[in-house]
C-alpha atoms as an extended CHARMM CRD file, in Angstrom:
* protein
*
       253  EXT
         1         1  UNK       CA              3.1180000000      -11.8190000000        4.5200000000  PROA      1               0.0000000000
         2         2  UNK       CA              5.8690000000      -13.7880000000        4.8800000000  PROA      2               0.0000000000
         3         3  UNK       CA              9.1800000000      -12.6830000000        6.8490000000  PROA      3               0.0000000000
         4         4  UNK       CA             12.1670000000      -13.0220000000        5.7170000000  PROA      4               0.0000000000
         5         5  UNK       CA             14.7800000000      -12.7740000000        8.1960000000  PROA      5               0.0000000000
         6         6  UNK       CA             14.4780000000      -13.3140000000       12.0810000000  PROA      6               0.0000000000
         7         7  UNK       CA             15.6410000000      -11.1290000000       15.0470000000  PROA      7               0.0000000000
         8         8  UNK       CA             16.3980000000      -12.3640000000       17.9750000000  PROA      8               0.0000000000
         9         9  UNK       CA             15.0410000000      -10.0130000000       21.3870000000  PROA      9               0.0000000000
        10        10  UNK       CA             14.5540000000      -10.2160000000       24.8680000000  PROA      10              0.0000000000
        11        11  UNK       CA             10.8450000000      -10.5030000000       24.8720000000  PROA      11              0.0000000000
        12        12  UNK       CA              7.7610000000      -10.0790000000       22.3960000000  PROA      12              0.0000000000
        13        13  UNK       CA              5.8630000000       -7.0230000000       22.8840000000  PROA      13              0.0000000000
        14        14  UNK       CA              2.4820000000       -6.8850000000       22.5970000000  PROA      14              0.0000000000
        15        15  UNK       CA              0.7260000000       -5.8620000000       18.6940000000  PROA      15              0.0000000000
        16        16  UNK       CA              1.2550000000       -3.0100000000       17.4340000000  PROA      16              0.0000000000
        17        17  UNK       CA              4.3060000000       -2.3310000000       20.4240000000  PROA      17              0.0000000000
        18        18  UNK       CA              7.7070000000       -0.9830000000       18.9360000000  PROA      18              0.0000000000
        19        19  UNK       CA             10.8510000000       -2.8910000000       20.0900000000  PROA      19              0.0000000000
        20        20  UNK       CA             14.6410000000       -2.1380000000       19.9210000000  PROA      20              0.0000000000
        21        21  UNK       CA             16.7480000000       -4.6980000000       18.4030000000  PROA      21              0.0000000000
        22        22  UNK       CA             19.7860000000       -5.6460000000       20.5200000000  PROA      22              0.0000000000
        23        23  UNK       CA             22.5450000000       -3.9580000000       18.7600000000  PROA      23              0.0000000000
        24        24  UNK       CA             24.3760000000       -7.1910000000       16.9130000000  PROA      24              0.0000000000
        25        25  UNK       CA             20.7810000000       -7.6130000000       15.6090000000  PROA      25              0.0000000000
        26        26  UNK       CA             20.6670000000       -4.3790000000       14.5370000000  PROA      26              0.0000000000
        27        27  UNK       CA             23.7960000000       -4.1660000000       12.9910000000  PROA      27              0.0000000000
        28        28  UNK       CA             23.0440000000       -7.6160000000       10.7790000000  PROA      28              0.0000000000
        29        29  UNK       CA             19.6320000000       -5.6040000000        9.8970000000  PROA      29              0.0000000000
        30        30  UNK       CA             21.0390000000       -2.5570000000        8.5090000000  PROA      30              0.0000000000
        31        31  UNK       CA             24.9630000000       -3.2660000000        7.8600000000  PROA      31              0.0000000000
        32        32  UNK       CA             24.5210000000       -6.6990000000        6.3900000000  PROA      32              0.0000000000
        33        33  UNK       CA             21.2210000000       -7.6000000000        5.1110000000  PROA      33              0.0000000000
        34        34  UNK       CA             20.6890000000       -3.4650000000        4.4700000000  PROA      34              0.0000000000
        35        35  UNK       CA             16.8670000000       -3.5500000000        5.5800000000  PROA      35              0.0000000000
        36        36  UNK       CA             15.1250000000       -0.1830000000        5.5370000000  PROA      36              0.0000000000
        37        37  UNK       CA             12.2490000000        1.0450000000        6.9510000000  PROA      37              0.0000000000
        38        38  UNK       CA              8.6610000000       -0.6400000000        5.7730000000  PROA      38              0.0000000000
        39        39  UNK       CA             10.6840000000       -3.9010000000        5.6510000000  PROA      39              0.0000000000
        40        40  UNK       CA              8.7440000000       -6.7280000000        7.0170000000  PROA      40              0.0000000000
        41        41  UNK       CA             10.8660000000       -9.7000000000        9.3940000000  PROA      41              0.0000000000
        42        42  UNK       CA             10.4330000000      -11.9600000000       12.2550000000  PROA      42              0.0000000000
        43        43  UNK       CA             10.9770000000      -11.4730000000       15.8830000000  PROA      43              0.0000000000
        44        44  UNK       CA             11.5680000000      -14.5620000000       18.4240000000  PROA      44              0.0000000000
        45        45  UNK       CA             12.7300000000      -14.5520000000       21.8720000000  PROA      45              0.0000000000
        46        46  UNK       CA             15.0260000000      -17.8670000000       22.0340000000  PROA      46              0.0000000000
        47        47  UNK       CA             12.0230000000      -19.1440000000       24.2660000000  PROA      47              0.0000000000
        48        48  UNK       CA              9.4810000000      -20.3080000000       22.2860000000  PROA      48              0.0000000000
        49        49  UNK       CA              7.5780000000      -16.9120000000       21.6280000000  PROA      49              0.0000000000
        50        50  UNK       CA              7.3830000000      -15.5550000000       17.6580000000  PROA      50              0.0000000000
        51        51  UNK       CA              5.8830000000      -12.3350000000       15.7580000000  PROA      51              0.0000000000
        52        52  UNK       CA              6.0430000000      -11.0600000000       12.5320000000  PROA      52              0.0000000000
        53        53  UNK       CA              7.1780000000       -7.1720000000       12.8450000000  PROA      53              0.0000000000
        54        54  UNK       CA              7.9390000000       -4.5200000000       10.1810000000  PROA      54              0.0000000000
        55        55  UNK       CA             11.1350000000       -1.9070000000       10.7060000000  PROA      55              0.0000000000
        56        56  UNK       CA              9.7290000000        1.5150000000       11.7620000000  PROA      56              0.0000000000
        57        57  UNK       CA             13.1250000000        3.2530000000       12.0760000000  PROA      57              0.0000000000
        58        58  UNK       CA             17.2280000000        2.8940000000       11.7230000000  PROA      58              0.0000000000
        59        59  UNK       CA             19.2630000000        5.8870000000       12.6750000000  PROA      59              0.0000000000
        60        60  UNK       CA             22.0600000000        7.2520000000        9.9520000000  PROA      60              0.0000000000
        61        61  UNK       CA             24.9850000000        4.8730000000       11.3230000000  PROA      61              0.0000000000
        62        62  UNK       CA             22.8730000000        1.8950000000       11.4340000000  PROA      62              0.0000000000
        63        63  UNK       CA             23.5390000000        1.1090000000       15.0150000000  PROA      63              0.0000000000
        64        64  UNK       CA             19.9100000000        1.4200000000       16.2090000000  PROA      64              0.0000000000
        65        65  UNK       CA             16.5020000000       -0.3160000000       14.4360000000  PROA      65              0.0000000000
        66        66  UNK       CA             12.8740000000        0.2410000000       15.8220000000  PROA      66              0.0000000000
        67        67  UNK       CA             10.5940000000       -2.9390000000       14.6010000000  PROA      67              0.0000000000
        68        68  UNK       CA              6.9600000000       -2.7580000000       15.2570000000  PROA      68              0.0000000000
        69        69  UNK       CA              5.1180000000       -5.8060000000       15.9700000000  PROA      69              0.0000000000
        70        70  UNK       CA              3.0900000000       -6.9350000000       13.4130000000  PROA      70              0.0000000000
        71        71  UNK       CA              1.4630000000      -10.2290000000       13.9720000000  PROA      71              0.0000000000
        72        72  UNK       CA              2.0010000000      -13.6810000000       15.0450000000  PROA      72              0.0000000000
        73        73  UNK       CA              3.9490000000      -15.8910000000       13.2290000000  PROA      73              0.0000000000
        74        74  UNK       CA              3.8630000000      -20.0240000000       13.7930000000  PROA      74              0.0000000000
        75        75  UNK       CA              7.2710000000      -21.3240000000       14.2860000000  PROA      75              0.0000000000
        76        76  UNK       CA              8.6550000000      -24.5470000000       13.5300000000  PROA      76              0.0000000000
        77        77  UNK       CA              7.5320000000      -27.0550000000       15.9370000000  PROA      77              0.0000000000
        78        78  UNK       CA              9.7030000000      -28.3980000000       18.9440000000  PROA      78              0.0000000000
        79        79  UNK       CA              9.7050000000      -32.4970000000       18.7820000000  PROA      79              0.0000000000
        80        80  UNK       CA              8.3000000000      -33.7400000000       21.8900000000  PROA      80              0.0000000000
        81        81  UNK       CA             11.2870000000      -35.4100000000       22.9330000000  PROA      81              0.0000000000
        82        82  UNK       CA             14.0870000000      -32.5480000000       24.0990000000  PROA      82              0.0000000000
        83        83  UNK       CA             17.0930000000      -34.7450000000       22.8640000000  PROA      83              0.0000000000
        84        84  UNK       CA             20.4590000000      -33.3690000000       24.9020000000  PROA      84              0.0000000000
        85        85  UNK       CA             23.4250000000      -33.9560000000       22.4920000000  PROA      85              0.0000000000
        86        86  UNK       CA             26.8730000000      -34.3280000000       25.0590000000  PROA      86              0.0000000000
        87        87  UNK       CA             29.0300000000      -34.4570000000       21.8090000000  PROA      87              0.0000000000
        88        88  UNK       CA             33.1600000000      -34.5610000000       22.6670000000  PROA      88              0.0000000000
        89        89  UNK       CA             34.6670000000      -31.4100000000       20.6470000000  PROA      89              0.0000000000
        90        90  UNK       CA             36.2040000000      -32.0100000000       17.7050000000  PROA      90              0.0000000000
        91        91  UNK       CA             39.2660000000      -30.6650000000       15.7600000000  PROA      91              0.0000000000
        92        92  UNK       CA             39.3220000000      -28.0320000000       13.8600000000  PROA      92              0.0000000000
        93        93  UNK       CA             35.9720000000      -26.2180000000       13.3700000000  PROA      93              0.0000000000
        94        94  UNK       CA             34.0840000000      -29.4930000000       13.0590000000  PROA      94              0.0000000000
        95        95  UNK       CA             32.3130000000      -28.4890000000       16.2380000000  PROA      95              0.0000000000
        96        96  UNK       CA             30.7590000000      -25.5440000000       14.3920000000  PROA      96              0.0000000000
        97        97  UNK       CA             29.0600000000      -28.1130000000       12.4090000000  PROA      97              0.0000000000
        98        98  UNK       CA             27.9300000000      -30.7470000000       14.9610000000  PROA      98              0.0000000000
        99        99  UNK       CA             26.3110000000      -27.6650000000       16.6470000000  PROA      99              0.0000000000
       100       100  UNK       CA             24.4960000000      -26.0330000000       13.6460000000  PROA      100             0.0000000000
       101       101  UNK       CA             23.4150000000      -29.5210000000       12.7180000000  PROA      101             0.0000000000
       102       102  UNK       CA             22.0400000000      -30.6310000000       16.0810000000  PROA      102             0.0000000000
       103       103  UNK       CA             19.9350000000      -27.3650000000       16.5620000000  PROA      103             0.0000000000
       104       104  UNK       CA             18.9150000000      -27.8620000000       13.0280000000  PROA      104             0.0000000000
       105       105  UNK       CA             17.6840000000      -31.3470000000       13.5670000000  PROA      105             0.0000000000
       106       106  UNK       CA             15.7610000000      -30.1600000000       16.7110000000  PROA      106             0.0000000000
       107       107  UNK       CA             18.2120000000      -30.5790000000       19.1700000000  PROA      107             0.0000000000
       108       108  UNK       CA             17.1010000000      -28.9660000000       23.0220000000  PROA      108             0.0000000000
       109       109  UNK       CA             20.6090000000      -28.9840000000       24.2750000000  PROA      109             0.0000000000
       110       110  UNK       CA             24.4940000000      -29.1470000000       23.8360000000  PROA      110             0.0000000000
       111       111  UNK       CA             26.8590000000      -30.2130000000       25.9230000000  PROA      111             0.0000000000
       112       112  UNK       CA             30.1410000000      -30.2510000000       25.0160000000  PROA      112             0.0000000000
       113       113  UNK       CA             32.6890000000      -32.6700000000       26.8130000000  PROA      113             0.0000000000
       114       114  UNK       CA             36.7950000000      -33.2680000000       26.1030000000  PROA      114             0.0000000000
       115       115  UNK       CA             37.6490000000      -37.0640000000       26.4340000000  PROA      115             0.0000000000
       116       116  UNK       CA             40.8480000000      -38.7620000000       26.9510000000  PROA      116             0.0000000000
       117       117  UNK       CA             41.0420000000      -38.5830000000       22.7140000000  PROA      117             0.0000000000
       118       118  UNK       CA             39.6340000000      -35.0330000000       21.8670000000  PROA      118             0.0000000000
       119       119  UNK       CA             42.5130000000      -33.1350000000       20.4760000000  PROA      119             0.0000000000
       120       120  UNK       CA             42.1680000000      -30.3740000000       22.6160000000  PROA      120             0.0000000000
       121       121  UNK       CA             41.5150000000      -29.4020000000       26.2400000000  PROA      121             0.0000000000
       122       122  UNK       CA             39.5250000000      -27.7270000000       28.4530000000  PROA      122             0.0000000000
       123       123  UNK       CA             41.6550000000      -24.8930000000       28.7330000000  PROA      123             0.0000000000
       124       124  UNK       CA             42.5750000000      -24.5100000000       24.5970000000  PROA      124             0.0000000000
       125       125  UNK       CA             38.5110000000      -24.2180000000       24.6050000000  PROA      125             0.0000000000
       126       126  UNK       CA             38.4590000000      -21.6030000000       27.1060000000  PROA      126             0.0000000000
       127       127  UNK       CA             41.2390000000      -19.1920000000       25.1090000000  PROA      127             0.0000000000
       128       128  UNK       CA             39.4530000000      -20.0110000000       21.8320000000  PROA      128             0.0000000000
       129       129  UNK       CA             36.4840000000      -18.7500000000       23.0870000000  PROA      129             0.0000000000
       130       130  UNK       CA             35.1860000000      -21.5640000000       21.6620000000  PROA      130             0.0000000000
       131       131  UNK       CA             31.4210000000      -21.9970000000       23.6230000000  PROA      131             0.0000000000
       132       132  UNK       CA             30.4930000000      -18.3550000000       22.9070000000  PROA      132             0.0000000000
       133       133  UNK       CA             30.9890000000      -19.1160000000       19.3420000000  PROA      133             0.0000000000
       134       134  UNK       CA             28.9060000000      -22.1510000000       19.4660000000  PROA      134             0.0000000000
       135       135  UNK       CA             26.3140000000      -20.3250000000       20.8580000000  PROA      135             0.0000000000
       136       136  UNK       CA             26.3040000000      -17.8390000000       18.3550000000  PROA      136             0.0000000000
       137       137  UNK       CA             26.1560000000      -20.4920000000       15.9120000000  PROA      137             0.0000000000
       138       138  UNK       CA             23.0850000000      -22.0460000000       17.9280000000  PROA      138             0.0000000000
       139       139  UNK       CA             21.2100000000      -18.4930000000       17.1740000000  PROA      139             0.0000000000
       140       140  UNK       CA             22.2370000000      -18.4180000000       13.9330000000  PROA      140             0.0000000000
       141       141  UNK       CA             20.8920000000      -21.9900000000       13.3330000000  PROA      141             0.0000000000
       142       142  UNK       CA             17.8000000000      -21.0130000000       14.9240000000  PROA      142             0.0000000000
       143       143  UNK       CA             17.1320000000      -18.4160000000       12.5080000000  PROA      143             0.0000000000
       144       144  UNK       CA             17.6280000000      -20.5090000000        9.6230000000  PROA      144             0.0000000000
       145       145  UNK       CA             15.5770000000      -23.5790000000       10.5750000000  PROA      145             0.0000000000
       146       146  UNK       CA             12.0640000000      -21.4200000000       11.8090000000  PROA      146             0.0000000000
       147       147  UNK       CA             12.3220000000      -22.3270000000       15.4070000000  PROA      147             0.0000000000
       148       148  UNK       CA             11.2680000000      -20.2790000000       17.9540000000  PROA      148             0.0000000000
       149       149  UNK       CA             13.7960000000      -21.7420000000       20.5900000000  PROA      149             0.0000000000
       150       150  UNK       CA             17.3100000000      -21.0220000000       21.2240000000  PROA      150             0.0000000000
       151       151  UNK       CA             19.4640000000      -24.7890000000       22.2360000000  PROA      151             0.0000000000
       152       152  UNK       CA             21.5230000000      -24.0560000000       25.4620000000  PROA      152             0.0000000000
       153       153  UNK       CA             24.9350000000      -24.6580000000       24.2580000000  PROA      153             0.0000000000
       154       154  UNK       CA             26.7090000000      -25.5360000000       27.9780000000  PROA      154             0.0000000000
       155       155  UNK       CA             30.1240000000      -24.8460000000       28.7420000000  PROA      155             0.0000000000
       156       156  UNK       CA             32.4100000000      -27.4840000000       28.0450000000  PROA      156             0.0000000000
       157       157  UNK       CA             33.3970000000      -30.1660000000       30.3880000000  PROA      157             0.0000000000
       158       158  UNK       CA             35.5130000000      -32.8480000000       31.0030000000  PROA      158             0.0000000000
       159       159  UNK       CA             34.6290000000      -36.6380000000       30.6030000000  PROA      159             0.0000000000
       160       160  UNK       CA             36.8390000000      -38.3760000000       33.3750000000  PROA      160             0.0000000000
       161       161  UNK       CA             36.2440000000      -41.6030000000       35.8370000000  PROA      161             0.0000000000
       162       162  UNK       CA             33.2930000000      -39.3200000000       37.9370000000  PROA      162             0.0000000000
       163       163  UNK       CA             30.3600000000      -40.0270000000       35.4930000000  PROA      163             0.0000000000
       164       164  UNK       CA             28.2820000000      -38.4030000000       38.6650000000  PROA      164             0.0000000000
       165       165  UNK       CA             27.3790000000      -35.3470000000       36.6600000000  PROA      165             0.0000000000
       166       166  UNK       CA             25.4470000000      -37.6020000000       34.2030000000  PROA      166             0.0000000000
       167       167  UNK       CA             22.4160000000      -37.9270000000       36.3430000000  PROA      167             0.0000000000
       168       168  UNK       CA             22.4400000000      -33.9930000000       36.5330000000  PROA      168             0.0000000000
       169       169  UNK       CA             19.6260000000      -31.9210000000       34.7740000000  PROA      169             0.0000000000
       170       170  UNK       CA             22.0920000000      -31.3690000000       31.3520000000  PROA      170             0.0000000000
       171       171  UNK       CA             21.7460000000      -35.1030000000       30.7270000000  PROA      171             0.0000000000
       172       172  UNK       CA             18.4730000000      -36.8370000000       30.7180000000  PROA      172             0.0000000000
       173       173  UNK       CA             17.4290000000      -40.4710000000       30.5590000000  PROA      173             0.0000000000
       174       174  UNK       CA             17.6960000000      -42.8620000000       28.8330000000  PROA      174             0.0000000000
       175       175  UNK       CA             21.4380000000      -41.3480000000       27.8680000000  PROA      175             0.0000000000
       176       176  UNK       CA             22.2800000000      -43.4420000000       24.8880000000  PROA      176             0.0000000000
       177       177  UNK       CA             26.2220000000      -43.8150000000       24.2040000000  PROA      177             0.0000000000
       178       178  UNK       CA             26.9930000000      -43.9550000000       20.6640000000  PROA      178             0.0000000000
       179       179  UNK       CA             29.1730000000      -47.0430000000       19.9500000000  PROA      179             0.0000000000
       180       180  UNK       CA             31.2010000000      -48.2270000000       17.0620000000  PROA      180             0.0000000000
       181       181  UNK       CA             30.1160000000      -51.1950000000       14.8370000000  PROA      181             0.0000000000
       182       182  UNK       CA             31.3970000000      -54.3710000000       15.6550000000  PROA      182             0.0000000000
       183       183  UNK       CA             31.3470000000      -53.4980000000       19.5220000000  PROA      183             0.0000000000
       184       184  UNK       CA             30.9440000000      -56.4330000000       22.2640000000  PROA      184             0.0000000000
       185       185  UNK       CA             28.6550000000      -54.6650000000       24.1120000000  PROA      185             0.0000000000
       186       186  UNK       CA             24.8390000000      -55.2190000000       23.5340000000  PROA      186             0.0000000000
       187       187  UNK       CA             24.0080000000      -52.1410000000       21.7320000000  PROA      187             0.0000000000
       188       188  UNK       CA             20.8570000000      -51.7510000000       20.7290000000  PROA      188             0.0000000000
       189       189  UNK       CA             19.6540000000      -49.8450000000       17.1440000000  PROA      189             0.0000000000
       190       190  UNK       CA             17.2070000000      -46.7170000000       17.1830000000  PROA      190             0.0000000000
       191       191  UNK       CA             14.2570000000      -48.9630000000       16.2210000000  PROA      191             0.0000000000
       192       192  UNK       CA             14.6130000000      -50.4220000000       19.2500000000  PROA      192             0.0000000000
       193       193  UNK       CA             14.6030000000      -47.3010000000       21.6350000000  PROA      193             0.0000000000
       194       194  UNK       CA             10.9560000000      -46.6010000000       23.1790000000  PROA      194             0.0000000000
       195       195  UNK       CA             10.2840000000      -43.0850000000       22.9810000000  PROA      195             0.0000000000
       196       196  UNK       CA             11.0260000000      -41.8510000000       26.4160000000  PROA      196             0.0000000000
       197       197  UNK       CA              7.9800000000      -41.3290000000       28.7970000000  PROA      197             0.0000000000
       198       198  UNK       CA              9.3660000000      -38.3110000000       30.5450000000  PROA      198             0.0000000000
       199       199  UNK       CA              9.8360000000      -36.7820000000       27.2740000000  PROA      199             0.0000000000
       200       200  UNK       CA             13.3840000000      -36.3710000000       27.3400000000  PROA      200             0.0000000000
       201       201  UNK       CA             16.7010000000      -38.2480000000       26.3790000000  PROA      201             0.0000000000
       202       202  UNK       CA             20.6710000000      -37.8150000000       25.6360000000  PROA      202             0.0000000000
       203       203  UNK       CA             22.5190000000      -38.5640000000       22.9300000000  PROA      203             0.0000000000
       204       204  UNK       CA             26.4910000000      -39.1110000000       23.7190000000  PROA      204             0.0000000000
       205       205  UNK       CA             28.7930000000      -38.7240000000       20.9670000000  PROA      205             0.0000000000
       206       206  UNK       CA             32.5970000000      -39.9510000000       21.1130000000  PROA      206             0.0000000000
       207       207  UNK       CA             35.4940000000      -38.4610000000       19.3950000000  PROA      207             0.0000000000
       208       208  UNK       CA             37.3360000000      -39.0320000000       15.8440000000  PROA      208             0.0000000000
       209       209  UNK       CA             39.4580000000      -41.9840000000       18.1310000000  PROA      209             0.0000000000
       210       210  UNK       CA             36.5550000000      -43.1830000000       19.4960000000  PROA      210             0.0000000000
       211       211  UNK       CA             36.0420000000      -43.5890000000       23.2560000000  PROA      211             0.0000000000
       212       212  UNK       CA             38.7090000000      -45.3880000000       25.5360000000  PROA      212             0.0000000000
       213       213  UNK       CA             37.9390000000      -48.6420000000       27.1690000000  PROA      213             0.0000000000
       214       214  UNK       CA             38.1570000000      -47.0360000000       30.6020000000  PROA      214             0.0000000000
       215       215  UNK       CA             35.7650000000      -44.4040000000       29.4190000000  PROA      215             0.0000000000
       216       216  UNK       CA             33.3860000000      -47.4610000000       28.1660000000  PROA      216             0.0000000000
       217       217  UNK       CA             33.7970000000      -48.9180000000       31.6250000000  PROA      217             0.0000000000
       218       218  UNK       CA             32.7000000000      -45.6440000000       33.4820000000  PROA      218             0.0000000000
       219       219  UNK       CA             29.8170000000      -45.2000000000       31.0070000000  PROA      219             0.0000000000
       220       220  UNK       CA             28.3970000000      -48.5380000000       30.2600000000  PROA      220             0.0000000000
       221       221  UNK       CA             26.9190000000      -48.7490000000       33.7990000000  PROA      221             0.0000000000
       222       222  UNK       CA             24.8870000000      -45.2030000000       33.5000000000  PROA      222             0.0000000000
       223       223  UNK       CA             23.7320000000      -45.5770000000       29.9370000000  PROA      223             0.0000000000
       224       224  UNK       CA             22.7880000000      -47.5790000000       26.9300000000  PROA      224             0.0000000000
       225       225  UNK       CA             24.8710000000      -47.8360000000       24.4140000000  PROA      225             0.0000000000
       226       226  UNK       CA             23.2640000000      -47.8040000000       20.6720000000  PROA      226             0.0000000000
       227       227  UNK       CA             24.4780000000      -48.3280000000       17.4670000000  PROA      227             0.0000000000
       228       228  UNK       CA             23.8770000000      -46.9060000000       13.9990000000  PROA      228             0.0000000000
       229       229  UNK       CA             24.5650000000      -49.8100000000       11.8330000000  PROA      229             0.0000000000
       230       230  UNK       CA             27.4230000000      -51.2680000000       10.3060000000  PROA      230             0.0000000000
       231       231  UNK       CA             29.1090000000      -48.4940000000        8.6700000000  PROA      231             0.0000000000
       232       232  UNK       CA             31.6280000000      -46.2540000000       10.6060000000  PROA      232             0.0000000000
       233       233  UNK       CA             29.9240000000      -42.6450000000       10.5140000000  PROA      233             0.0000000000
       234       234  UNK       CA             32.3070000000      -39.5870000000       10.6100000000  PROA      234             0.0000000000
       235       235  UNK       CA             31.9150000000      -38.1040000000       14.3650000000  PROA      235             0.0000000000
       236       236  UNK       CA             30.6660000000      -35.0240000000       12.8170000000  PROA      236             0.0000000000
       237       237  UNK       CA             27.8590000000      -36.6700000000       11.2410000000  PROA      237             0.0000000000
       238       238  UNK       CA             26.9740000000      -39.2880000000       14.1910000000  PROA      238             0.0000000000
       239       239  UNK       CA             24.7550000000      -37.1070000000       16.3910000000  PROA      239             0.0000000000
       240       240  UNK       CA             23.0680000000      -35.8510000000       13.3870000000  PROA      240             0.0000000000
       241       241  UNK       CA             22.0430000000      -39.1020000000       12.2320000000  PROA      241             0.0000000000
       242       242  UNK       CA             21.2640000000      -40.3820000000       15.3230000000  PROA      242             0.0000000000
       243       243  UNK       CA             18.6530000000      -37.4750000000       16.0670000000  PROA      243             0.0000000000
       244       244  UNK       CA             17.2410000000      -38.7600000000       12.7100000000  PROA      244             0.0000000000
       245       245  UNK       CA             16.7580000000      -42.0720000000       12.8230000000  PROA      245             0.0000000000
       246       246  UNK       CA             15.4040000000      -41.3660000000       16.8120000000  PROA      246             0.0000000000
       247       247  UNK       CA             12.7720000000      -38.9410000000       15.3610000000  PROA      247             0.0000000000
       248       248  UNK       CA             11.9010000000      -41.0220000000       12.6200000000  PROA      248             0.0000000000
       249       249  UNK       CA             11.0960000000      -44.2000000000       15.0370000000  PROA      249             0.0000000000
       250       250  UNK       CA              9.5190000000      -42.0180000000       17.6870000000  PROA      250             0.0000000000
       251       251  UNK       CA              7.4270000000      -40.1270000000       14.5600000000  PROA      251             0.0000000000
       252       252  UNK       CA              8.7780000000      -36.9790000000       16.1340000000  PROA      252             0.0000000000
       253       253  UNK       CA              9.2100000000      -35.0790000000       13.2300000000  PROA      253             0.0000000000
């Protein structure tokens, strides 16, 4: 039987094991989506691990839900390549999108960066609360796409003149720096990006303004800059794409 919605908990008990969902979870089961006992839904601990379960219990107010586990359940396959997407954060809540998008597409990992153009800063981030939200988002996204595996959404960052953090564990090689059409630099297209031996690569996204010819400076050096053709793509919709036209060359589907 097929389940419907998906819960996410701290770990998959073994079958026929009764688990209590966290109590947002629980409140979306009984408040929102008004699931009763007998009702059959997925589990999946953000780590790879998936069950189908069927409610057992909810108290009176809602706030507490008993699932018992039920079965396995296959979720949708991780590509092979764990793309990091270090996307500047956009205006408004364009972010929201870029980050629902990216998990949606397969993405492994987020990293969020302000750049000399982002219209905002570190610290407007910080008293929007704006990461934890994104990381709601990337659970939410989760659920809706079958995966098994909750993205790390990192906290946001700035991009200055120190590119040193690049070569840190958050950004895998090859990083590939989206560029605008028409650039000097020799970009190269996604048909002609090898899929990465290690099994792991970054995509870097610029703002709405684009990047700043210091930033290109800094960056050039530590990455390779790619290009998506010869139409100017929204910075919304850049990442997205270019997770899709990488997966499509590298038949990671």
């Amino acid at each position: 039987m097929r389940a419907v919605h998906s819960f996410l908990v701290p770990g998959i008990p073994p079958l026929g094991d009764t688990v209590t969902l966290p109590a947002d979870e629980a409140a979306h089961a009984s408040r929102v989506l008004r699931l009763t006992a007998g009702a059959v839904v997925g589990l999946f601990d953000g780590r790879g691990g998936a069950c189908t379960a069927v409610i057992a219990s909810t108290n009176r107010s809602g706030s507490e839900v008993t699932v018992r586990v039920d079965g396995p359940r296959d979720a949708a396959r991780e590509p092979r390549v764990a793309v990091t997407v270090v996307h500047a954060v956009l205006k408004g809540d364009k972010m929201d999108d870029v980050v629902r998008d990216a998990v949606m597409m397969g993405a492994a990992a987020i990293q969020p960066i302000v750049t000399a153009r982002s219209e905002t800063s570190l610290a407007a981030v910080a008293r929007g609360q704006r990461v934890d939200r994104w990381r709601r988002i990337a659970v939410a996204s989760t659920k809706q796409c079958g995966r098994a595996v909750v993205p790390a959404v990192f906290d946001a960052r700035a991009l200055d003149d120190d590119t040193a953090w690049l070569g840190g564990p958050h950004t895998p090689n090859p990083r590939l720096l989206l560029v605008e059409p028409g650039t000097a630099l020799p970009a190269r297209t996604p048909r002609e990006v090898a899929e990465p031996p290690a099994g792991a690569a970054s995509i870097m996204v610029g703002p709405e303004g684009g990047w700043t010819p210091e930033e290109l400076d800094a960056l050039v050096p530590v990455t390779v800059p790619m290009t998506l053709g010869h139409r100017t793509l929204r910075a919304d919709r850049a990442g997205t794409v270019a997770l899709a036209a990488l997966q499509a060359v590298w038949s990671d589907q």
